[in-house]
C-alpha positions as semicolon CSV with decimal commas, in nm:
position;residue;x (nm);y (nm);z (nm)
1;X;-2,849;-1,635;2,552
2;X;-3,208;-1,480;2,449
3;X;-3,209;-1,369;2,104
4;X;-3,375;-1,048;2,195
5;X;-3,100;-0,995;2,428
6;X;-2,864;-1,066;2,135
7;X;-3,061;-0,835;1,927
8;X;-3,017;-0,538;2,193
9;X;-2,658;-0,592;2,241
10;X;-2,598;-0,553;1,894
11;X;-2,812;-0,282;1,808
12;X;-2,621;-0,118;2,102
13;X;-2,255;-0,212;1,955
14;X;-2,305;-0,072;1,634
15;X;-2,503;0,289;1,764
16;X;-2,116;0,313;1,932
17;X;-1,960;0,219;1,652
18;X;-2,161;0,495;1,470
19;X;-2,143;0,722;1,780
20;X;-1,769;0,670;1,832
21;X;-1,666;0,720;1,430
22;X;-1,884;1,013;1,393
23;X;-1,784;1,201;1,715
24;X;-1,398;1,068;1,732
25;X;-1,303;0,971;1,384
26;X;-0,912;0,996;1,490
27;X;-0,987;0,783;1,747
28;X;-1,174;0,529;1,541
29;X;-0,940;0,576;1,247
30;X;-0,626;0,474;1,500
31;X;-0,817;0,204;1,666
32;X;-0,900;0,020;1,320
33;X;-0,565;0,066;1,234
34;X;-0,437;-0,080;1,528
35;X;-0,661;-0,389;1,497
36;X;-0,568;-0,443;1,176
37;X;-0,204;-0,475;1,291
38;X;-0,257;-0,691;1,552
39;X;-0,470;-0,900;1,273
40;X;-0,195;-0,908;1,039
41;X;0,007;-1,012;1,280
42;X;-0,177;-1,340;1,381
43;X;-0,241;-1,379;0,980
44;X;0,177;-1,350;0,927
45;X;0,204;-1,613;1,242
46;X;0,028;-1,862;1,124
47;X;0,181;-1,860;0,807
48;X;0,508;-1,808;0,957
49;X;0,400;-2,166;1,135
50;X;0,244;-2,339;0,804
51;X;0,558;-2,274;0,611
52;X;0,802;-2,413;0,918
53;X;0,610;-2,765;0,897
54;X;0,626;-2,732;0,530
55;X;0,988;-2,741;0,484
């Protein structure tokens, strides 16, 4: 991929990042919250996993 095009695509990704937390902060605020989650819940998996081989 071009860097400029890199460049523009994330120039663009993080004016709707601003756009979307300025103009919807619920919105934002719920979706961070739910990616979180869903990281914590790989994060928890894993270790879940690690500690089964462990013992």
């Amino acid at each position: 991929m071009p860097v400029l095009l890199k460049k523009i695509l994330a120039w663009g990704f993080f004016a709707f990042l601003i756009f979307f937390i300025a103009f919807r902060p619920d919105g934002a605020a719920q979706t961070f919250k739910s990616i979180g989650a869903v990281l914590m819940a790989i994060f928890q998996g894993f270790g879940d996993f690690l500690t089964s081989l462990m013992t």
